[in-house]
C-alpha positions as CSV (number, residue, x, y, z in Angstrom):
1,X,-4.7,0.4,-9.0
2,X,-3.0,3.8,-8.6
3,X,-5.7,5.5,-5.7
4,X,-4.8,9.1,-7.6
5,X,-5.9,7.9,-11.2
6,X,-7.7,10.5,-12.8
7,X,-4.6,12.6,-11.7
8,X,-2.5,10.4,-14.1
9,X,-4.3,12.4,-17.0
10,X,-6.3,8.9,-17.9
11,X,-9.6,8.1,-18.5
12,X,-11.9,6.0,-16.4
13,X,-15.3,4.2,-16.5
14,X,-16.7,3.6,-13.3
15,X,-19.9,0.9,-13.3
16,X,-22.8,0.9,-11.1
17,X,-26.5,-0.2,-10.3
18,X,-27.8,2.3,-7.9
19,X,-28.6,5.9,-8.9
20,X,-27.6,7.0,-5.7
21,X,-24.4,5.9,-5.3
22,X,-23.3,6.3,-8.8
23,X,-24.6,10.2,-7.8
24,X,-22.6,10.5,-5.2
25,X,-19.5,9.4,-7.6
26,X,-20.7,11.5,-10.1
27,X,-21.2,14.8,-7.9
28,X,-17.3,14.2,-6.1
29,X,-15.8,14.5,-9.4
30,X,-18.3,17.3,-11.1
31,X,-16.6,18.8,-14.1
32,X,-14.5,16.2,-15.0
33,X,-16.6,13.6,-14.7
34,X,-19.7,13.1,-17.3
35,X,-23.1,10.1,-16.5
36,X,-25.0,8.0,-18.2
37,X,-28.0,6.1,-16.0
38,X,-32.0,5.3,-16.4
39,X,-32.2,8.9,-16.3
40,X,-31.1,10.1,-19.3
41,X,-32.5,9.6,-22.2
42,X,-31.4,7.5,-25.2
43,X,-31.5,10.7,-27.6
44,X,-29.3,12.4,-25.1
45,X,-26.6,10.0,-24.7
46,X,-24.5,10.5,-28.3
47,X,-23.6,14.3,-27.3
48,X,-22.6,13.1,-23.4
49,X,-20.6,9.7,-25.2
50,X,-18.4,12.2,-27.3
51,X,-17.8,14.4,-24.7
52,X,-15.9,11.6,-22.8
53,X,-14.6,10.6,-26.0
54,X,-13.1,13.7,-27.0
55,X,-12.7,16.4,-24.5
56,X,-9.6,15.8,-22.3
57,X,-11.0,17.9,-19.4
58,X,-13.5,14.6,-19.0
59,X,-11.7,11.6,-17.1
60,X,-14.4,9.9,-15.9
61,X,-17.5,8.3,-17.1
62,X,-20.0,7.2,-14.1
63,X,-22.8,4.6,-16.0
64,X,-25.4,2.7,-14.6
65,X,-24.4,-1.0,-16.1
66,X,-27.8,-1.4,-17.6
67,X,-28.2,2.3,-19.3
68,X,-24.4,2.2,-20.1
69,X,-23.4,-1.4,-20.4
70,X,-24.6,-1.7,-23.9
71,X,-24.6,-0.3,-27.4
72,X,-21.7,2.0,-27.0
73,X,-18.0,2.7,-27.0
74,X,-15.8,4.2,-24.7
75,X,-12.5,3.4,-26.0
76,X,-11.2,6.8,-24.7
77,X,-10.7,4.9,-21.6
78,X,-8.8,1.4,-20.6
79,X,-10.0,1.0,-17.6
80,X,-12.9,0.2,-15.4
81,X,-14.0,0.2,-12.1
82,X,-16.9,-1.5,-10.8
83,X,-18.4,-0.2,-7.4
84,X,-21.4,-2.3,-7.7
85,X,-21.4,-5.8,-9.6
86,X,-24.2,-6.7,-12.4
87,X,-26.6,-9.1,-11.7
88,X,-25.6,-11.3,-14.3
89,X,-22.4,-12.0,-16.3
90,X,-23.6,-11.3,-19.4
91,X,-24.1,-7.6,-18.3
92,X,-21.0,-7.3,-16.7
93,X,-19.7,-9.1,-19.8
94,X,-21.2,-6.5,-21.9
95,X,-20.3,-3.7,-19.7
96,X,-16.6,-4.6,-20.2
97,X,-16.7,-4.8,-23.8
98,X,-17.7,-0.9,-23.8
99,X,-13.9,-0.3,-23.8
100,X,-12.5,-3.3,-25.2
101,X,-13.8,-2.6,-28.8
102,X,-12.4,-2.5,-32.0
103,X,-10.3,0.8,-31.7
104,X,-8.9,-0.1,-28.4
105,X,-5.1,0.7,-28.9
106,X,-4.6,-0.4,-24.9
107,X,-4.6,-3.2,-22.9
108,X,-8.0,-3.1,-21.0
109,X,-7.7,-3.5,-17.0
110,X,-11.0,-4.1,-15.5
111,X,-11.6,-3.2,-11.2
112,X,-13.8,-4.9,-9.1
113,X,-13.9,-2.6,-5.9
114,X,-15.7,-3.9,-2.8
115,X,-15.9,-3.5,1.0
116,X,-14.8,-7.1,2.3
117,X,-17.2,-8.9,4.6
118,X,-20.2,-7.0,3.0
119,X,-23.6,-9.0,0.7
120,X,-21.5,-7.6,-2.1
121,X,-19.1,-11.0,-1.8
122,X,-22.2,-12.7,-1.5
123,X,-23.5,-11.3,-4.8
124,X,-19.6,-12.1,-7.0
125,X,-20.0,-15.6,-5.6
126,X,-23.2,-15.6,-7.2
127,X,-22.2,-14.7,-10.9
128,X,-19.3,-17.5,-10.5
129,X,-22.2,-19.9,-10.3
130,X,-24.1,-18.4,-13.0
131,X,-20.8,-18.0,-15.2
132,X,-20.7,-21.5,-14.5
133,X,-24.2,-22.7,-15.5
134,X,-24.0,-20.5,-18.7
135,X,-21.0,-22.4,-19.5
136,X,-22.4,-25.7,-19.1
137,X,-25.4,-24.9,-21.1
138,X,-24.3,-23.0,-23.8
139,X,-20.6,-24.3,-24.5
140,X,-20.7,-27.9,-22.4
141,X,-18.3,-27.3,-20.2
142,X,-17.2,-25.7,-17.2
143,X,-15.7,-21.6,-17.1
144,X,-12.7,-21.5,-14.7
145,X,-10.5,-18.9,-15.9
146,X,-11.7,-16.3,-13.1
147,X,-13.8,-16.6,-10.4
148,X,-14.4,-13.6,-7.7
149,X,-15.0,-17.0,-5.3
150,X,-11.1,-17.8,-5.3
151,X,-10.2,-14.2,-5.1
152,X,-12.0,-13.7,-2.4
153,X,-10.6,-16.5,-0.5
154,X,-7.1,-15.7,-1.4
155,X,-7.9,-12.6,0.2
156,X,-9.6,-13.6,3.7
157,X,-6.1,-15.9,3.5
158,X,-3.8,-12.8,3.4
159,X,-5.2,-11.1,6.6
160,X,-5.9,-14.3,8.7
């Protein structure tokens, strides 16, 4: 992930769960950056939605993933950035699809950002075993494609 994006004239979502830290996001970035959380209301979240649609001055949307995980589009951006994971995959599942709707002209990249060695590992490992159990009881079979467990082995591997 270029570390300078919103100086490559893109658009980003960044994806949270705690008002304070999706604040603090919010507040570095002030005029380019617009929020949707548990604090805005529903009849107030249209006009803020264009905005980062449309106005090219706005490069990043800061959301809380259950106020802005679901029920709209944000195709103006391809990527996302989560600072906080969901507690299940079916929001972070939903979450995602916000940009990767019909519309999307891009290939969507999705960012997981973490401090290593923190509860947050804990909390990835934890949606790999729900991932897992939602795919045994819904489709009958295990979901391997990604799990955050391998990642973050492959990683601990790397520096030790």
């Amino acid at each position: 992930m270029d570390w300078d994006f919103l100086g490559s004239g893109k658009k980003l979502v960044v994806m949270g769960t705690h008002k304070k830290i999706l604040g603090e996001i919010y507040n570095t970035f002030g005029s380019k950056a617009v929020r949707i959380d548990g604090s805005v209301p529903v009849n107030k979240r249209g006009p803020i939605i264009e905005r980062f649609q449309t106005d090219e001055k706005v490069q990043l949307l800061v959301g809380n993933i259950e106020a802005a995980g679901t029920g709209i589009t944000l195709t103006a951006a391809d990527s996302m950035a989560f600072v906080e994971p969901a507690l299940t995959p079916g929001a972070s599942d939903q979450a995602e699809d916000r940009i990767h709707r019909i519309g999307q002209e891009n290939a969507v990249s999705i960012y997981f950002l973490y401090p290593e060695g923190t509860i947050i590992e804990d909390r990835l490992v934890m949606l790999d075993r729900k991932r897992e159990v939602v795919g045994q009881v819904v489709d009958g079979y295990d979901v391997a494609e990604f799990k955050f467990s391998d990642l973050i082995a492959e990683m601990r591997a790397r520096q030790g």
